[in-house]
KOLGU-4560 file (N, C-alpha, C; in nm, 3 decimals, padded with zeros to 5 digits):
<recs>
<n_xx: -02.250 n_yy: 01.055 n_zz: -01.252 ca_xx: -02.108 ca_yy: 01.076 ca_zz: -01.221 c_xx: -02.095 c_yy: 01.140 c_zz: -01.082 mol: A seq: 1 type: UNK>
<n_xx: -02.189 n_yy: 01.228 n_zz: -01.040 ca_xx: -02.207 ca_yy: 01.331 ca_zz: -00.921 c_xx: -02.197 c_yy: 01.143 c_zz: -00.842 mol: A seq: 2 type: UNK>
<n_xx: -02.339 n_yy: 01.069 n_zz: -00.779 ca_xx: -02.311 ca_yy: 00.993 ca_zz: -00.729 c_xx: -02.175 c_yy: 00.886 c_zz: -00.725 mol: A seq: 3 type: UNK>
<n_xx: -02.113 n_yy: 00.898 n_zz: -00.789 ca_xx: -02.015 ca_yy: 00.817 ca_zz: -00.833 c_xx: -01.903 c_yy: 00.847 c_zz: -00.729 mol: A seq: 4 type: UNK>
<n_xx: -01.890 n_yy: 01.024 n_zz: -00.781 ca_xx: -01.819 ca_yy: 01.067 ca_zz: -00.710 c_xx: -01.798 c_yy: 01.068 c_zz: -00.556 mol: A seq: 5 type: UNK>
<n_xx: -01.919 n_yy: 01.076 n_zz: -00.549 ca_xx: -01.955 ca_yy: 01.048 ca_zz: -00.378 c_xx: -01.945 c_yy: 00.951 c_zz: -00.304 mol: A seq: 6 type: UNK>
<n_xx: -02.018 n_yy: 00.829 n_zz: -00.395 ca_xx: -01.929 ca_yy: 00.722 ca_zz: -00.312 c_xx: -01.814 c_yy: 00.675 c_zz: -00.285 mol: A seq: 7 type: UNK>
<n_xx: -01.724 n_yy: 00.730 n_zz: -00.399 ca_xx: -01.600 ca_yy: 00.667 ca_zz: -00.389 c_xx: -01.527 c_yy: 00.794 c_zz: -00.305 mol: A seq: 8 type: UNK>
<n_xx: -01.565 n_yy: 00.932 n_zz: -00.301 ca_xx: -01.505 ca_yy: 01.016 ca_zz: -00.212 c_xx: -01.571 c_yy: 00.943 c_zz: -00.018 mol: A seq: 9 type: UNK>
<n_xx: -01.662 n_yy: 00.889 n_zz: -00.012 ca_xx: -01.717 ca_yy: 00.837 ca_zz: 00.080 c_xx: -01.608 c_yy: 00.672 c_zz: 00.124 mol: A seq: 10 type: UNK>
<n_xx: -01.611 n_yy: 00.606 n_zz: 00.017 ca_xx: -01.489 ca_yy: 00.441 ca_zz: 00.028 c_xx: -01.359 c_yy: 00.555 c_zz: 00.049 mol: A seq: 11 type: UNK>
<n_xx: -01.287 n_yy: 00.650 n_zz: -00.036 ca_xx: -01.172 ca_yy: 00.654 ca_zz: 00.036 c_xx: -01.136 c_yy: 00.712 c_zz: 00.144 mol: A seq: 12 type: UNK>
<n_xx: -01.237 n_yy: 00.750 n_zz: 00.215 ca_xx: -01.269 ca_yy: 00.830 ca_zz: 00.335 c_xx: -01.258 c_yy: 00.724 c_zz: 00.430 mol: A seq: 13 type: UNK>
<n_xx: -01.309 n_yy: 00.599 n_zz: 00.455 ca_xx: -01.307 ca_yy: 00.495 ca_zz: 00.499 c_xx: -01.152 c_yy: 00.421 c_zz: 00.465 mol: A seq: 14 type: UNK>
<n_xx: -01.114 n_yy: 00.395 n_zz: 00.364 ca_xx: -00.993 ca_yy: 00.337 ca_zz: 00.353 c_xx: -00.867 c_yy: 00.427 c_zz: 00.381 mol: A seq: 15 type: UNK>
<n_xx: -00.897 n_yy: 00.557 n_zz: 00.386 ca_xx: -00.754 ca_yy: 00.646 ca_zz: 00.459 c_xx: -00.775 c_yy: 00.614 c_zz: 00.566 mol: A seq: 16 type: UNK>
<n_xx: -00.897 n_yy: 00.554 n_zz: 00.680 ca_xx: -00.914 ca_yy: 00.560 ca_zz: 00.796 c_xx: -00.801 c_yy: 00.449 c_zz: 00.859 mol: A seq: 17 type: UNK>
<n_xx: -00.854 n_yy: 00.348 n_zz: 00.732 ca_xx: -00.834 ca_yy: 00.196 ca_zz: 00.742 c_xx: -00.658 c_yy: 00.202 c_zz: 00.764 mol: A seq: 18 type: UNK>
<n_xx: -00.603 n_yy: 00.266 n_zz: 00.625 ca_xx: -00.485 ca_yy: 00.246 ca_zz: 00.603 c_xx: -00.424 c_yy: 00.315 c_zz: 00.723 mol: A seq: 19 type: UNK>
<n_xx: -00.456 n_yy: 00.446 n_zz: 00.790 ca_xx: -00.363 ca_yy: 00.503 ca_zz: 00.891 c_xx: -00.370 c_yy: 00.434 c_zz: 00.993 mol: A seq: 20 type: UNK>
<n_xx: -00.512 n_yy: 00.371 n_zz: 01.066 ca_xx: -00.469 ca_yy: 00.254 ca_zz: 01.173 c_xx: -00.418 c_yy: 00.118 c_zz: 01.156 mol: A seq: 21 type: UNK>
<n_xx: -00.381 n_yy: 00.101 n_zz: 01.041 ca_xx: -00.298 ca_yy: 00.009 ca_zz: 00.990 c_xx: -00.135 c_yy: 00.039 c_zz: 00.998 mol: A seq: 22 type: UNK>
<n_xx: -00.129 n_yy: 00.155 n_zz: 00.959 ca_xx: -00.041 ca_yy: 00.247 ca_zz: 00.924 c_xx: 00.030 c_yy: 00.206 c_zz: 01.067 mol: A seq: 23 type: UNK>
<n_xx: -00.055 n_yy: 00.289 n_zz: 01.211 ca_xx: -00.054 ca_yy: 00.276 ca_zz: 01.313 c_xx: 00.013 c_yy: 00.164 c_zz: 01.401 mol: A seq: 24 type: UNK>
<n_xx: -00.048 n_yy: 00.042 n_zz: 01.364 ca_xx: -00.014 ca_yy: -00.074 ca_zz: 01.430 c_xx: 00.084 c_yy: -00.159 c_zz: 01.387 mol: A seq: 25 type: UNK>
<n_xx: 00.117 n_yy: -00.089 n_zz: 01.255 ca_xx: 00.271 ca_yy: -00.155 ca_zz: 01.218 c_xx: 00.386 c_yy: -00.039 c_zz: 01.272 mol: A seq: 26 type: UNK>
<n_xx: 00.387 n_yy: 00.043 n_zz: 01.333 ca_xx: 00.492 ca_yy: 00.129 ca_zz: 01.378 c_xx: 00.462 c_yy: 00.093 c_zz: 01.477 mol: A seq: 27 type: UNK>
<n_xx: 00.384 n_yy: 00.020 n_zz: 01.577 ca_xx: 00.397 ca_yy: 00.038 ca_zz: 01.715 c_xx: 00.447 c_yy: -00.121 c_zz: 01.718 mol: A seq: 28 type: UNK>
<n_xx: 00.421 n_yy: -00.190 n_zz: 01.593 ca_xx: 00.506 ca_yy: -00.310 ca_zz: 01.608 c_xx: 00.662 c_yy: -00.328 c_zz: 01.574 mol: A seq: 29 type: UNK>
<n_xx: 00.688 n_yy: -00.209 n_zz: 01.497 ca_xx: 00.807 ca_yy: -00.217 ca_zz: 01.475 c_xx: 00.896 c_yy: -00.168 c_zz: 01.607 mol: A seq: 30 type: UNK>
<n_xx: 00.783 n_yy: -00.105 n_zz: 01.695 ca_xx: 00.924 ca_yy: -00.010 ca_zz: 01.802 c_xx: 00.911 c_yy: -00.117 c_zz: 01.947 mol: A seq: 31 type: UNK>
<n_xx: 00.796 n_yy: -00.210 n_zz: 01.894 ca_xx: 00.835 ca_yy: -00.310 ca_zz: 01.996 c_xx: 00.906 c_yy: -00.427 c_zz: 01.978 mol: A seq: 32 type: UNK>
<n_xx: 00.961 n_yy: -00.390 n_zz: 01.802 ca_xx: 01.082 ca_yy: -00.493 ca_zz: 01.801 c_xx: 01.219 c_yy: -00.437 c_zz: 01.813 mol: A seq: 33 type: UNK>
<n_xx: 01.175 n_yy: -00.302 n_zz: 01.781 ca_xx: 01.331 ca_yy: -00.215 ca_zz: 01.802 c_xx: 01.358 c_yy: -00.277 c_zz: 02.004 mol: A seq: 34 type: UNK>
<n_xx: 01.277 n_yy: -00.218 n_zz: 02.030 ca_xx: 01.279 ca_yy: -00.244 ca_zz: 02.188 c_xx: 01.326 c_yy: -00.376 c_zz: 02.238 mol: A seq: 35 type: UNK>
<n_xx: 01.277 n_yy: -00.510 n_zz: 02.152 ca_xx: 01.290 ca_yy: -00.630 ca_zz: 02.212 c_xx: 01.431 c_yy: -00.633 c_zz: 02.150 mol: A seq: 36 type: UNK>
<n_xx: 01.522 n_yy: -00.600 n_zz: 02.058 ca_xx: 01.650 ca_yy: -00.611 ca_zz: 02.018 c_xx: 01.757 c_yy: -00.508 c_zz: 02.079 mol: A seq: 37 type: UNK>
<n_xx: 01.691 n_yy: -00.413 n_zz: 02.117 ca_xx: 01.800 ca_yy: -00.329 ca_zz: 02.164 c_xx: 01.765 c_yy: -00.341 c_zz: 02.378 mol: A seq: 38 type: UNK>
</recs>
């Protein structure tokens, strides 16, 4: 269970990474559509 724990504290360590530069590149796409409409 100890290993268990670890890897998956290790995958969501990686997928918070994932999701915030994801996170990231959809707000910088949205303000370059705010921009292209306004």
């Amino acid at each position: 269970m100890g290993a268990v724990s670890w890897t998956e504290r290790k995958l969501s360590k990686k997928t918070k990474r994932r999701m915030n530069l994801a996170r990231k590149a959809r707000n910088a796409v949205e303000a370059v559509r705010d921009q292209a409409t306004v």
